[in-house]
Backbone as XML, in Angstrom:
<?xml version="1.0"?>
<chain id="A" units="angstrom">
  <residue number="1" name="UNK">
    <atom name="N" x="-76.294" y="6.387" z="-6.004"/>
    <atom name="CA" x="-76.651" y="7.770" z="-5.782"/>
    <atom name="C" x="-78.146" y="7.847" z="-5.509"/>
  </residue>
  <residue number="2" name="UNK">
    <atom name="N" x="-78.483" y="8.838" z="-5.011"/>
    <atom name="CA" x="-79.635" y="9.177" z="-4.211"/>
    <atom name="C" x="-80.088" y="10.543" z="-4.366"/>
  </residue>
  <residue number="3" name="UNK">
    <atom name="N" x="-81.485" y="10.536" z="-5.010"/>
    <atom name="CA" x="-81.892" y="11.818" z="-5.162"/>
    <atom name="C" x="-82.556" y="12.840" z="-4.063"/>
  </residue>
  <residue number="4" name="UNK">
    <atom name="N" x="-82.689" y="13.666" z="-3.464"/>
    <atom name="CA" x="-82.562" y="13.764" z="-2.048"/>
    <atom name="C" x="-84.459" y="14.363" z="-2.115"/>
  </residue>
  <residue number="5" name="UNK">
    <atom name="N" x="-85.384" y="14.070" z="-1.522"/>
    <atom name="CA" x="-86.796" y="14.971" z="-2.007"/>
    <atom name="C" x="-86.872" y="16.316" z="-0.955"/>
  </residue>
  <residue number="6" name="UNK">
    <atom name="N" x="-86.434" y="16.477" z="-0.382"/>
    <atom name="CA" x="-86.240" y="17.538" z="0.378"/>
    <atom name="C" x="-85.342" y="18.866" z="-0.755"/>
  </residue>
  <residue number="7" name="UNK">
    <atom name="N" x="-84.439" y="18.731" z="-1.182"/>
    <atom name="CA" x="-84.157" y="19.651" z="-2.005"/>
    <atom name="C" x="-83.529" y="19.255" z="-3.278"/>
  </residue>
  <residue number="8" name="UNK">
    <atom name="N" x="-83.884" y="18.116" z="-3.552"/>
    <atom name="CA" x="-83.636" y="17.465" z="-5.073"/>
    <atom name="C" x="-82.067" y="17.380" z="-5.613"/>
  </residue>
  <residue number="9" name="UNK">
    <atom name="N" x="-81.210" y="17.370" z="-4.534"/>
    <atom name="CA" x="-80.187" y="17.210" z="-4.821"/>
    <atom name="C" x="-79.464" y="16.033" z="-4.841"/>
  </residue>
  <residue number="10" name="UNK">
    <atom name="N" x="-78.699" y="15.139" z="-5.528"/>
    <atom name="CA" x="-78.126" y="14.000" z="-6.052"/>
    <atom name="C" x="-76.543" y="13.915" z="-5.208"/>
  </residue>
  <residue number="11" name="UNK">
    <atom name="N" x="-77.111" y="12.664" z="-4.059"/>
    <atom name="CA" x="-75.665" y="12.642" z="-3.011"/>
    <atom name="C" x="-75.306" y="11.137" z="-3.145"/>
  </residue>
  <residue number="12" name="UNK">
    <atom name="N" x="-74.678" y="10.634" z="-2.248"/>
    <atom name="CA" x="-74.331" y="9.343" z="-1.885"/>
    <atom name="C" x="-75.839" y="9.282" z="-0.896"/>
  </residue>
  <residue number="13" name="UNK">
    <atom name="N" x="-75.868" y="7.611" z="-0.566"/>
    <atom name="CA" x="-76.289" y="7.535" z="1.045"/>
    <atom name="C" x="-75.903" y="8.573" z="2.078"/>
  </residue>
  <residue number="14" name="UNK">
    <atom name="N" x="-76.889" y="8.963" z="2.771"/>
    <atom name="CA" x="-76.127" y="9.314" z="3.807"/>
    <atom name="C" x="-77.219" y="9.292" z="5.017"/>
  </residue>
  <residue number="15" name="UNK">
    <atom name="N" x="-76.800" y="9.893" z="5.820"/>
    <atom name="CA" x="-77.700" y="9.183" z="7.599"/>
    <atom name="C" x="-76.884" y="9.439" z="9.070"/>
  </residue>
  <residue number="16" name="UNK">
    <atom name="N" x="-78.081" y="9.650" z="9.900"/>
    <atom name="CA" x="-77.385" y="9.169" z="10.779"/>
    <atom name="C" x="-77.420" y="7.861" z="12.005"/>
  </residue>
  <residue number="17" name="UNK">
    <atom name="N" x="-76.210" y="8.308" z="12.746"/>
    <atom name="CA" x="-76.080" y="6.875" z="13.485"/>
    <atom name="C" x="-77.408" y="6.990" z="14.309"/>
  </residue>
  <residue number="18" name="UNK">
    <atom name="N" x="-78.239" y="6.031" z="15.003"/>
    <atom name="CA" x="-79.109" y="5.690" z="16.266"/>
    <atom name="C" x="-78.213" y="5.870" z="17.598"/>
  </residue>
  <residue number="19" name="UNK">
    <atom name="N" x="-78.787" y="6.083" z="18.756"/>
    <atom name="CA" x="-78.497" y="5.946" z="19.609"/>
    <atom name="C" x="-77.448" y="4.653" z="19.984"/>
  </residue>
  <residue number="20" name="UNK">
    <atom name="N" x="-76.537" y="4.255" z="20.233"/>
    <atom name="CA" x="-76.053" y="3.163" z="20.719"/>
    <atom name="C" x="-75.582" y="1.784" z="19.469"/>
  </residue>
  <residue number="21" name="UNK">
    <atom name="N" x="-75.864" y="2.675" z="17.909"/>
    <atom name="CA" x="-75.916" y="1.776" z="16.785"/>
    <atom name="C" x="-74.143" y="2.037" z="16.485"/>
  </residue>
  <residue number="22" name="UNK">
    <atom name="N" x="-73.427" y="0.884" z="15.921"/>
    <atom name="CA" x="-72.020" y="1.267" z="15.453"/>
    <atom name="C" x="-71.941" y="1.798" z="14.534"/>
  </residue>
  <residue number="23" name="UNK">
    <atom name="N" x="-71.238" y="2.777" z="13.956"/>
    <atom name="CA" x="-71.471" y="3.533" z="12.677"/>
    <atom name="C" x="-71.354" y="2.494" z="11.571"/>
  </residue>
  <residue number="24" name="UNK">
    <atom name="N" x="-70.444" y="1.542" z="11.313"/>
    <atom name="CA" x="-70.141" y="0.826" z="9.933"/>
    <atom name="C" x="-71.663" y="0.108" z="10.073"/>
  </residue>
  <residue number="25" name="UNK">
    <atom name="N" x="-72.420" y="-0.418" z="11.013"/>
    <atom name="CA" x="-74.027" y="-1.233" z="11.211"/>
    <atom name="C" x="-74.646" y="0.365" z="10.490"/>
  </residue>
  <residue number="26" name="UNK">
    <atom name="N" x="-74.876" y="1.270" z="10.975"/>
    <atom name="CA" x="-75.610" y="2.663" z="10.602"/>
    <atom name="C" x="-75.053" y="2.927" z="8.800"/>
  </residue>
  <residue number="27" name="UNK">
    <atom name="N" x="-74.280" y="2.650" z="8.529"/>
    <atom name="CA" x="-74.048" y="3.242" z="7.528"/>
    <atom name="C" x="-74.668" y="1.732" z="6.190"/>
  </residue>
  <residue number="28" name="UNK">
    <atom name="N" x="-74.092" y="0.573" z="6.724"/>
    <atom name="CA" x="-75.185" y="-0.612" z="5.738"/>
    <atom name="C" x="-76.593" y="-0.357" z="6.198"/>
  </residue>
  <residue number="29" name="UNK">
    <atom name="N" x="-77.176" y="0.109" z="7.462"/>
    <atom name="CA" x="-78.233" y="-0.051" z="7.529"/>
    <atom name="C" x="-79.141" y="1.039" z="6.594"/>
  </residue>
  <residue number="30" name="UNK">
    <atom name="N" x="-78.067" y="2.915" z="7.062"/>
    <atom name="CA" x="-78.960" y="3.790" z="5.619"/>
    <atom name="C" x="-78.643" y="3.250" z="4.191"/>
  </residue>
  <residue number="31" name="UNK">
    <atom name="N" x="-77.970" y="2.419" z="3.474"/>
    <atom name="CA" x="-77.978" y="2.007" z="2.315"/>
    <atom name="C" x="-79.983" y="0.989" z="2.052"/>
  </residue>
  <residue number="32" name="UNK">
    <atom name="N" x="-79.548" y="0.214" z="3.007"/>
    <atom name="CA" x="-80.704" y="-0.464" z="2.888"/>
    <atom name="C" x="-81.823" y="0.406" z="2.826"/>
  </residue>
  <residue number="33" name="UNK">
    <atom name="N" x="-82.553" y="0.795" z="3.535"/>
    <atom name="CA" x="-83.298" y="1.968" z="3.918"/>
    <atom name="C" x="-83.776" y="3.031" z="2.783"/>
  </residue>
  <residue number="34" name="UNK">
    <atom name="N" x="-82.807" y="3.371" z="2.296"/>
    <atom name="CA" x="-82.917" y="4.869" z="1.042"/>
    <atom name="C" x="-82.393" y="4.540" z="0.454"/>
  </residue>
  <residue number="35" name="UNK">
    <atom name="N" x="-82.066" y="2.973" z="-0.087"/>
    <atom name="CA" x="-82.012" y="2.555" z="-1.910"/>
    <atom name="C" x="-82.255" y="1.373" z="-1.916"/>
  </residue>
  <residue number="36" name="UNK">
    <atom name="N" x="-82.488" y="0.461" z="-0.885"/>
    <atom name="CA" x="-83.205" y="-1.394" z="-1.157"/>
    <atom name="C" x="-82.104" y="-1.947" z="-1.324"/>
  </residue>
  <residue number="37" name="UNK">
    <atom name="N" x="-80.772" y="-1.651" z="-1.249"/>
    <atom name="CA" x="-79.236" y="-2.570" z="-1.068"/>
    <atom name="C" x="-78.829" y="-2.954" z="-0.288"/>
  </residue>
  <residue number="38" name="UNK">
    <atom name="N" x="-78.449" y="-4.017" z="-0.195"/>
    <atom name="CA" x="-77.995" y="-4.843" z="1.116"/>
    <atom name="C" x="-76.519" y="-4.659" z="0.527"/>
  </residue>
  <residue number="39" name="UNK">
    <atom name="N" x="-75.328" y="-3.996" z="1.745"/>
    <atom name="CA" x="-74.322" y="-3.941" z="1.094"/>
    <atom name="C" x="-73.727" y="-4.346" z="2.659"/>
  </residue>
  <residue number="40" name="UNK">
    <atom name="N" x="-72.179" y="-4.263" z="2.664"/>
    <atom name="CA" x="-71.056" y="-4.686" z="3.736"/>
    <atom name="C" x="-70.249" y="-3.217" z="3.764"/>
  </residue>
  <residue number="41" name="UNK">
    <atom name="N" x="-69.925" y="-2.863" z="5.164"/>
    <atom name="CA" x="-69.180" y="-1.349" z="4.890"/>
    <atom name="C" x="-67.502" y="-2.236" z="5.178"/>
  </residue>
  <residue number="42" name="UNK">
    <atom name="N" x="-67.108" y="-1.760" z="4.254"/>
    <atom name="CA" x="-65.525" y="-2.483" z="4.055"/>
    <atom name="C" x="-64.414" y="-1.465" z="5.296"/>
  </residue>
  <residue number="43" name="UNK">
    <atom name="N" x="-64.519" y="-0.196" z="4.964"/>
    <atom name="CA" x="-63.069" y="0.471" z="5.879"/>
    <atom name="C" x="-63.524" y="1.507" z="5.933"/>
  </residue>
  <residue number="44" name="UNK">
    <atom name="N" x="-63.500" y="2.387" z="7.074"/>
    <atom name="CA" x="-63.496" y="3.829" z="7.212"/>
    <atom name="C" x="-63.122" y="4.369" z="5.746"/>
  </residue>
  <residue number="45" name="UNK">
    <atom name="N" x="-63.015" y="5.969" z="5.460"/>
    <atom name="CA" x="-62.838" y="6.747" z="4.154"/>
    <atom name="C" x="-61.480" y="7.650" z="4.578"/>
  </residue>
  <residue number="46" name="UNK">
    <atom name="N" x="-63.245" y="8.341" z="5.606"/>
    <atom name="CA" x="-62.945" y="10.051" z="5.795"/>
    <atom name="C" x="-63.855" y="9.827" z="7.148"/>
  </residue>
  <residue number="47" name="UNK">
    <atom name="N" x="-62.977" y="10.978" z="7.750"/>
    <atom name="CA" x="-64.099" y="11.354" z="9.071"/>
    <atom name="C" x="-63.594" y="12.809" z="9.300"/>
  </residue>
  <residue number="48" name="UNK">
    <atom name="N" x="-64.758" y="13.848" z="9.077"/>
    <atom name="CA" x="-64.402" y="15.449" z="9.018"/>
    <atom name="C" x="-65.889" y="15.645" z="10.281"/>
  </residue>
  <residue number="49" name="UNK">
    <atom name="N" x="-65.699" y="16.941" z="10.968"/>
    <atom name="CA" x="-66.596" y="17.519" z="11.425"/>
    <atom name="C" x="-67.218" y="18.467" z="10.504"/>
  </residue>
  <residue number="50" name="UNK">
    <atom name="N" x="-68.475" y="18.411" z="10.346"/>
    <atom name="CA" x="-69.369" y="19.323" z="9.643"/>
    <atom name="C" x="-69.647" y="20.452" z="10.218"/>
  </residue>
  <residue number="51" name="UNK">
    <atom name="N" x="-69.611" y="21.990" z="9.321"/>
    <atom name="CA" x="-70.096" y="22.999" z="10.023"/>
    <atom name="C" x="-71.132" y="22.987" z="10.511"/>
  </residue>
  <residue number="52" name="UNK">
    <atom name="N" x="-71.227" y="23.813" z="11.780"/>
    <atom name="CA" x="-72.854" y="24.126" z="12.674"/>
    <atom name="C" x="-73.322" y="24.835" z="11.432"/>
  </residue>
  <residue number="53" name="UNK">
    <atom name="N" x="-74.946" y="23.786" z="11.641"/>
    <atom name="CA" x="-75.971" y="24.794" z="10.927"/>
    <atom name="C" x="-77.286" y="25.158" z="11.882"/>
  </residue>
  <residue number="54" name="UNK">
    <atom name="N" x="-77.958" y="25.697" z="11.529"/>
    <atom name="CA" x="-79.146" y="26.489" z="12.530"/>
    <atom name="C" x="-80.560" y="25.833" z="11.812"/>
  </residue>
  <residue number="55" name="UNK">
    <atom name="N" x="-81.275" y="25.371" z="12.057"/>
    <atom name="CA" x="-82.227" y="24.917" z="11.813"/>
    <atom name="C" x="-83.718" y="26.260" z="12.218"/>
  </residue>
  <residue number="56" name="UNK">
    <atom name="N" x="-84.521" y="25.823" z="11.030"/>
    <atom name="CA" x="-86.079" y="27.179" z="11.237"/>
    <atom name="C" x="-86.135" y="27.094" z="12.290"/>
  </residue>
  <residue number="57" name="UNK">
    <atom name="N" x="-86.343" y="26.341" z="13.271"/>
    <atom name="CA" x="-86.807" y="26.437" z="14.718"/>
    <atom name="C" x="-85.611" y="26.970" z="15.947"/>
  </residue>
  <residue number="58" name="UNK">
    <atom name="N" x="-84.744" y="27.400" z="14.937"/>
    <atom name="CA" x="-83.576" y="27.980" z="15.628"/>
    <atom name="C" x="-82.448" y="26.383" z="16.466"/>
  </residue>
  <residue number="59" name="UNK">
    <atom name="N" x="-83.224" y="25.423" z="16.474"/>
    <atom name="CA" x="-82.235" y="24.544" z="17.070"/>
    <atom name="C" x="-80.860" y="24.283" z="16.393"/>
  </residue>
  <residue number="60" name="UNK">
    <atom name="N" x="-79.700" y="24.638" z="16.921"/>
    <atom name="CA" x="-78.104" y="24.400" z="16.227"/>
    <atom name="C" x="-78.130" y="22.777" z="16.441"/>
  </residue>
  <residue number="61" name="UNK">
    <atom name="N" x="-76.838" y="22.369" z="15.700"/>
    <atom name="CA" x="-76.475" y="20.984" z="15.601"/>
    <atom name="C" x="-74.874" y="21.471" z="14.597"/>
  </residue>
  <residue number="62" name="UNK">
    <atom name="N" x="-74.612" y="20.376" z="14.538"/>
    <atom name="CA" x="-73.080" y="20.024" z="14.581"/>
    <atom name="C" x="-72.448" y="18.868" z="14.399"/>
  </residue>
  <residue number="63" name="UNK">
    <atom name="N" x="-72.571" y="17.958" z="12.970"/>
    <atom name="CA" x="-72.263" y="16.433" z="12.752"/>
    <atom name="C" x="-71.233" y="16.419" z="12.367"/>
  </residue>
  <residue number="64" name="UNK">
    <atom name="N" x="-70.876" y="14.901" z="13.115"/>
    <atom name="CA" x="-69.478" y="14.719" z="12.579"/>
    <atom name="C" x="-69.988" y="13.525" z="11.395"/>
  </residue>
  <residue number="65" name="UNK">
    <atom name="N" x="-69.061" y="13.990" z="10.198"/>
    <atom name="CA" x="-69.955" y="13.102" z="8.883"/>
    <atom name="C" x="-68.360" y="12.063" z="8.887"/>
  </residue>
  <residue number="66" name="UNK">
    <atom name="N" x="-68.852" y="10.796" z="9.010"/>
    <atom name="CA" x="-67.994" y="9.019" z="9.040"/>
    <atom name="C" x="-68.627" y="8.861" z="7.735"/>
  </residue>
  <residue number="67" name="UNK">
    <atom name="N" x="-66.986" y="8.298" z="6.710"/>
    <atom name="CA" x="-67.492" y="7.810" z="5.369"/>
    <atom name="C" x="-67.082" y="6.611" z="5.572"/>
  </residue>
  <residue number="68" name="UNK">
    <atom name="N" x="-67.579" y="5.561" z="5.147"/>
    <atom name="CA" x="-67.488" y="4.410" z="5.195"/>
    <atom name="C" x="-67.582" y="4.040" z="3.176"/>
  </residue>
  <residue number="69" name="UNK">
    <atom name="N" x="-66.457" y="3.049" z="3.003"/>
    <atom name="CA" x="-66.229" y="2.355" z="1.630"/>
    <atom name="C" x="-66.958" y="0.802" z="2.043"/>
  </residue>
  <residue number="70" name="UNK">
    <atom name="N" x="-67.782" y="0.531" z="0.758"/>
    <atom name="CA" x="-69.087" y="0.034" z="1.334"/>
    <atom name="C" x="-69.277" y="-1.103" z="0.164"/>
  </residue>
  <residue number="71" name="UNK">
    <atom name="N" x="-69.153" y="-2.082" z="-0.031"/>
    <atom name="CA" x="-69.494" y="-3.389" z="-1.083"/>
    <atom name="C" x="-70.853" y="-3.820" z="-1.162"/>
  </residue>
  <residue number="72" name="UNK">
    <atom name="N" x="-71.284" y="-3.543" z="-2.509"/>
    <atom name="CA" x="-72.568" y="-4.387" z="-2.956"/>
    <atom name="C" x="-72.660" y="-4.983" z="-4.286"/>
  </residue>
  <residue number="73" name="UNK">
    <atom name="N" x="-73.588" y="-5.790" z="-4.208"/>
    <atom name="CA" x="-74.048" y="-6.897" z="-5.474"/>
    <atom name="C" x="-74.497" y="-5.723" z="-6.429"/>
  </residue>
  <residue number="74" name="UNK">
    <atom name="N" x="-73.878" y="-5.373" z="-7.597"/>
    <atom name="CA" x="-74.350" y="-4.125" z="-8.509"/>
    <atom name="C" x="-75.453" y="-5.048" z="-9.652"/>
  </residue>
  <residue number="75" name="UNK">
    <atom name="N" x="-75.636" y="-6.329" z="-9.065"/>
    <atom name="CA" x="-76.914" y="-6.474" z="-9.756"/>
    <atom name="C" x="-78.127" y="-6.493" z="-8.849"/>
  </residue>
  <residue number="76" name="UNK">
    <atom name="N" x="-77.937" y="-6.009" z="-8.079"/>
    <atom name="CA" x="-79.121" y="-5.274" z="-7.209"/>
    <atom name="C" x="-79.689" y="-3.878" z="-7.964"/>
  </residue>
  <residue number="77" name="UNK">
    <atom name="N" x="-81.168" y="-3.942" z="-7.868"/>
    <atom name="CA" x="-81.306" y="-2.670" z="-8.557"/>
    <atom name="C" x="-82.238" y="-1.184" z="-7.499"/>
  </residue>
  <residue number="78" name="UNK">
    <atom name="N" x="-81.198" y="-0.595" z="-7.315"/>
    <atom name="CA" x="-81.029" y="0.231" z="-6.322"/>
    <atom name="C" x="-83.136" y="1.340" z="-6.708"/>
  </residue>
  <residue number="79" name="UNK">
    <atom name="N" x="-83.580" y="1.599" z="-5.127"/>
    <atom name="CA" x="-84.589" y="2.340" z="-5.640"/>
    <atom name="C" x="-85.065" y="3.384" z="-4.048"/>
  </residue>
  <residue number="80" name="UNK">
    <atom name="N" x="-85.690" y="3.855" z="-4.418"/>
    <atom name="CA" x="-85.847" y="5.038" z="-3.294"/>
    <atom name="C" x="-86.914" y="4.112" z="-2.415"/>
  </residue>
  <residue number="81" name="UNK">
    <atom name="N" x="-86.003" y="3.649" z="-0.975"/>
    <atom name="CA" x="-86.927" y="2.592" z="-0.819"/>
    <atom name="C" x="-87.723" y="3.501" z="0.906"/>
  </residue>
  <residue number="82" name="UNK">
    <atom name="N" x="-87.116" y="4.636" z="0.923"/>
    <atom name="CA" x="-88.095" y="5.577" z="2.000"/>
    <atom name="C" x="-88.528" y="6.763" z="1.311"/>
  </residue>
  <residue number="83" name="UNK">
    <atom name="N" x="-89.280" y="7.682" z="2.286"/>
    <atom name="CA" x="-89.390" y="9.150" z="1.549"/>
    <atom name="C" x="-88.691" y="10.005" z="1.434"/>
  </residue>
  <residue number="84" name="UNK">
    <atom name="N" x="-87.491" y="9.423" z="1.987"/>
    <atom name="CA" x="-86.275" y="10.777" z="2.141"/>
    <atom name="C" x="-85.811" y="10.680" z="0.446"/>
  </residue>
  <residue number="85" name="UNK">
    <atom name="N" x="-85.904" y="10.071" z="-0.555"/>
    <atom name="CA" x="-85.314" y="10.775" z="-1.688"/>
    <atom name="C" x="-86.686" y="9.970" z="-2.215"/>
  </residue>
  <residue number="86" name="UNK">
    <atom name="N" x="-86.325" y="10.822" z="-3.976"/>
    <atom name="CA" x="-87.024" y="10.723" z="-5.259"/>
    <atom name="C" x="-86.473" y="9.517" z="-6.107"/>
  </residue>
  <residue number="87" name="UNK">
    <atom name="N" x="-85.594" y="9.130" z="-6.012"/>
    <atom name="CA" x="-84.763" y="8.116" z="-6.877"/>
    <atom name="C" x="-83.549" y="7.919" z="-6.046"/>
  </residue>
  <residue number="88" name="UNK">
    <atom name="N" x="-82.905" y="6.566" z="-6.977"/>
    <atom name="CA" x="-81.927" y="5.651" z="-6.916"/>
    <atom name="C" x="-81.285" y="5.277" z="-7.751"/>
  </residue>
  <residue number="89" name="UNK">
    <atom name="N" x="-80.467" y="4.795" z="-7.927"/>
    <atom name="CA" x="-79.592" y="4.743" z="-8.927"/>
    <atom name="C" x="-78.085" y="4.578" z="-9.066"/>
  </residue>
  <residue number="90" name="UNK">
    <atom name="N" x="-77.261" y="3.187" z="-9.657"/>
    <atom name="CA" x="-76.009" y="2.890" z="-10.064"/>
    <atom name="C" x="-75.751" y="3.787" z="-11.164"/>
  </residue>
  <residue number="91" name="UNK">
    <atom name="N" x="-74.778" y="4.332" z="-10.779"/>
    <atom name="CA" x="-74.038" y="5.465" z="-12.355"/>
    <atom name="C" x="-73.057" y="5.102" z="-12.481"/>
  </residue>
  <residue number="92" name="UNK">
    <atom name="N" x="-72.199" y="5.601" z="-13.540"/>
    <atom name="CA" x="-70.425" y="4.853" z="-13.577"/>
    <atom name="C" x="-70.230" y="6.577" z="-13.092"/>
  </residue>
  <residue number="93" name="UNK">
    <atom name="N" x="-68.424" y="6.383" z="-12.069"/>
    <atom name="CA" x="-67.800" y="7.375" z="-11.731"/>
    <atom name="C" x="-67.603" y="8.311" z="-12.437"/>
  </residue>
  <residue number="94" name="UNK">
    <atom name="N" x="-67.401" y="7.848" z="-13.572"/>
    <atom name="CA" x="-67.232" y="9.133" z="-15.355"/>
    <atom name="C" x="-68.279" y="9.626" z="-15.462"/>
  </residue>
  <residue number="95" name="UNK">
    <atom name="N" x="-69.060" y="9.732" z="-15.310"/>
    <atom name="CA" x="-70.901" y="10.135" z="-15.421"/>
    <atom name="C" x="-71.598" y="10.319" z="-14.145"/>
  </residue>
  <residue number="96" name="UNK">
    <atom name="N" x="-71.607" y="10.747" z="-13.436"/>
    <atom name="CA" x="-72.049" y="11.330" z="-11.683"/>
    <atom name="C" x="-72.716" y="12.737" z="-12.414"/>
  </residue>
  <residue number="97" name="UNK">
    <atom name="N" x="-74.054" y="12.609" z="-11.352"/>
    <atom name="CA" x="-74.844" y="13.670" z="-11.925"/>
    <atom name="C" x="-73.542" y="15.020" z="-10.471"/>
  </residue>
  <residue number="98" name="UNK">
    <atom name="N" x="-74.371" y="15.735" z="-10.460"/>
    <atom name="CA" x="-73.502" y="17.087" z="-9.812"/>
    <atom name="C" x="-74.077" y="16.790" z="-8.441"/>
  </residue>
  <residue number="99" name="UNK">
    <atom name="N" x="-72.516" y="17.311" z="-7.951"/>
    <atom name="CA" x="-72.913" y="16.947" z="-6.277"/>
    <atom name="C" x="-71.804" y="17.462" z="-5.666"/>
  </residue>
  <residue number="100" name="UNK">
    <atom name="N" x="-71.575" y="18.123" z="-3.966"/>
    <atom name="CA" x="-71.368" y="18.918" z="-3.772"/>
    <atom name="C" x="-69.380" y="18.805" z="-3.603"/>
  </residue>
  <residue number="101" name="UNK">
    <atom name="N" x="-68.766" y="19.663" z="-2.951"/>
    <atom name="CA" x="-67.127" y="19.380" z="-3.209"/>
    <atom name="C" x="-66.825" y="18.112" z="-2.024"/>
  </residue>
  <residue number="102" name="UNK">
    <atom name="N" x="-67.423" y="17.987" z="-1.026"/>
    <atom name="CA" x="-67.248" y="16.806" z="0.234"/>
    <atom name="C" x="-67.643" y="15.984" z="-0.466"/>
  </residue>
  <residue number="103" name="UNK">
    <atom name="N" x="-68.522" y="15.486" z="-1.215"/>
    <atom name="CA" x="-68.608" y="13.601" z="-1.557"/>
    <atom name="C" x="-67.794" y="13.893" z="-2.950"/>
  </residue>
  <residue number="104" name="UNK">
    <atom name="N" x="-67.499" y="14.554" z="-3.231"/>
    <atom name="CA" x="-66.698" y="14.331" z="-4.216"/>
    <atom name="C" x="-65.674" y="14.116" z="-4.119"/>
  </residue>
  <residue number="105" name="UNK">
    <atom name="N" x="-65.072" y="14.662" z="-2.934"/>
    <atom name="CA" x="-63.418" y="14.440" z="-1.862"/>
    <atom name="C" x="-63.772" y="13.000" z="-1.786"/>
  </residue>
  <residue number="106" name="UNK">
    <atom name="N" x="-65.277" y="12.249" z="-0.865"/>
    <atom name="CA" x="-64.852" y="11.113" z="-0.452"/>
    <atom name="C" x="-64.864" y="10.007" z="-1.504"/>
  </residue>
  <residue number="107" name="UNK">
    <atom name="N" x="-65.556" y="10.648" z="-2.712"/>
    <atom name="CA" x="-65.540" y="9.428" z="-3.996"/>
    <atom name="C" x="-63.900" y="9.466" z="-3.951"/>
  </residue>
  <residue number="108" name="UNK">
    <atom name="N" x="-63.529" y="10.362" z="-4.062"/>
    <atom name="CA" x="-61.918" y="10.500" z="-4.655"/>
    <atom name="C" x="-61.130" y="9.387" z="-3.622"/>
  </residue>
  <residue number="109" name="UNK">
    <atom name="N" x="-61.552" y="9.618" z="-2.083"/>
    <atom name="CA" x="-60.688" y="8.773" z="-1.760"/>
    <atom name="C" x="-60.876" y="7.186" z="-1.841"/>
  </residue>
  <residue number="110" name="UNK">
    <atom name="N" x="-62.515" y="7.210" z="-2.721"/>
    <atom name="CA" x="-62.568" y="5.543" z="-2.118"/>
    <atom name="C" x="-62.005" y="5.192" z="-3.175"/>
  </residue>
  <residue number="111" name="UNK">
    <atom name="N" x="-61.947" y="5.761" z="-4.672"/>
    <atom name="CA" x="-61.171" y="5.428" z="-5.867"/>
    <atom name="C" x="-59.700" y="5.346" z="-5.869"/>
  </residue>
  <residue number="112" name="UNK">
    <atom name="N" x="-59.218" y="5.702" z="-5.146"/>
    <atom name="CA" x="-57.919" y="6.004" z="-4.167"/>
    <atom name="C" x="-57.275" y="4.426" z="-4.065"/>
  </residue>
  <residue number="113" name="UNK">
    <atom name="N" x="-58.266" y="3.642" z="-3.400"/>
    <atom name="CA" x="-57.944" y="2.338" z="-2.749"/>
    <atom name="C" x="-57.131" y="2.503" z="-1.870"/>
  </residue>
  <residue number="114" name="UNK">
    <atom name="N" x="-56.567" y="3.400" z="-0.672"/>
    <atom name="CA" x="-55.716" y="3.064" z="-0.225"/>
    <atom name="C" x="-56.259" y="2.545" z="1.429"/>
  </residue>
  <residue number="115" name="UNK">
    <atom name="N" x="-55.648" y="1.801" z="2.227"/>
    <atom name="CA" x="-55.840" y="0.910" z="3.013"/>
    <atom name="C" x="-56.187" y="1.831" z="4.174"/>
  </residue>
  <residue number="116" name="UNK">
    <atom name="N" x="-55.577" y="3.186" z="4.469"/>
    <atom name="CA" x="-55.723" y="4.272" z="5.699"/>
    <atom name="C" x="-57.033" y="5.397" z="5.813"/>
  </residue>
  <residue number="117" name="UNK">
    <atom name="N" x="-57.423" y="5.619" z="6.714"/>
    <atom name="CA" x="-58.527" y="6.520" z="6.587"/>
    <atom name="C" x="-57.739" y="7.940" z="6.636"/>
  </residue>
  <residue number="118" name="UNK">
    <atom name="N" x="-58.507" y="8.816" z="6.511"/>
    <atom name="CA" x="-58.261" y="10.173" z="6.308"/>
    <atom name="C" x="-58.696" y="11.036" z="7.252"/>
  </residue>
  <residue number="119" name="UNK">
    <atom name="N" x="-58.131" y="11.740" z="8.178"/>
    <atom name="CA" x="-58.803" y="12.088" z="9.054"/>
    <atom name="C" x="-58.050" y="13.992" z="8.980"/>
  </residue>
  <residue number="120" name="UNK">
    <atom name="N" x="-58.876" y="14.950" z="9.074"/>
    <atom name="CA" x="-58.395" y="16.369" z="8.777"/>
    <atom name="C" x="-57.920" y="16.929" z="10.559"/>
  </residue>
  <residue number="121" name="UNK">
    <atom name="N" x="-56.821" y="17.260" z="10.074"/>
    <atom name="CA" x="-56.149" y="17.900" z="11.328"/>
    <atom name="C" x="-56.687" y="19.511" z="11.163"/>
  </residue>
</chain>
C-alpha cells in the first residue's frame, strides 16, 4: 500500500501505461517506482472503465483502470521511492488502512485466486 501525497489517501500501486509500454511491463514498472519493489505481474484481475473526470484546467480524461495480480519477495521492504506518495508499506489483508470501494473489489478478486479476469459488461 501506498500513501498517496497529493491527497493522503492509502491505495494500491497505481499508474499509468507510457506510450507504446505493455500494461503487465507498466504495472511492475509503477510498483518499482512508488515503493522500491521489484515484483512479476502474474494475470490480469479486473479491467473497468473509469468515470470522466474534469481536471482545474478544465482538460477531461477518461481511464481505463487494468488490475494486474502481481508477485513479490515480501522481504523486500517497500518505501515511497518517488514524490507521488508519503509512505509504503506491507499490511496483512485483515488490517488495510481505508481505501476506496474499486481496490477493494480488486483485493477481493485477487484473494479470489481464480484463474479468469473480470471484465464488467
Amino acid at each position: 500500500m501506498v500513501r498517496r501525497a497529493d491527497d493522503g489517501r492509502w491505495t494500491p500501486v497505481t499508474g499509468i501505461v507510457d506510450p507504446g509500454e505493455e500494461p503487465a511491463r507498466a504495472a511492475e514498472r509503477e510498483v518499482a517506482e512508488e515503493a522500491g519493489i521489484a515484483c512479476t505481474a502474474l494475470r490480469l484481475l479486473d479491467m473497468r472503465a473509469l468515470p470522466e473526470i474534469t481536471y482545474p484546467n478544465g482538460d477531461r480524461a477518461q481511464y481505463l483502470d487494468i488490475c494486474f495480480l502481481c508477485e513479490a519477495d515480501d522481504s523486500q521492504r517497500p518505501f515511497p521511492a518517488d514524490g507521488e506518495n508519503t509512505e509504503a508499506l506491507w499490511c496483512p489483508v485483515e488490517d488495510l488502512p481505508p481505501m476506496n470501494d474499486r481496490f477493494r473489489e480488486q483485493l477481493a478478486l485477487a484473494l479470489e485466486d481464480r484463474a479468469e479476469a473480470r471484465f464488467r459488461r
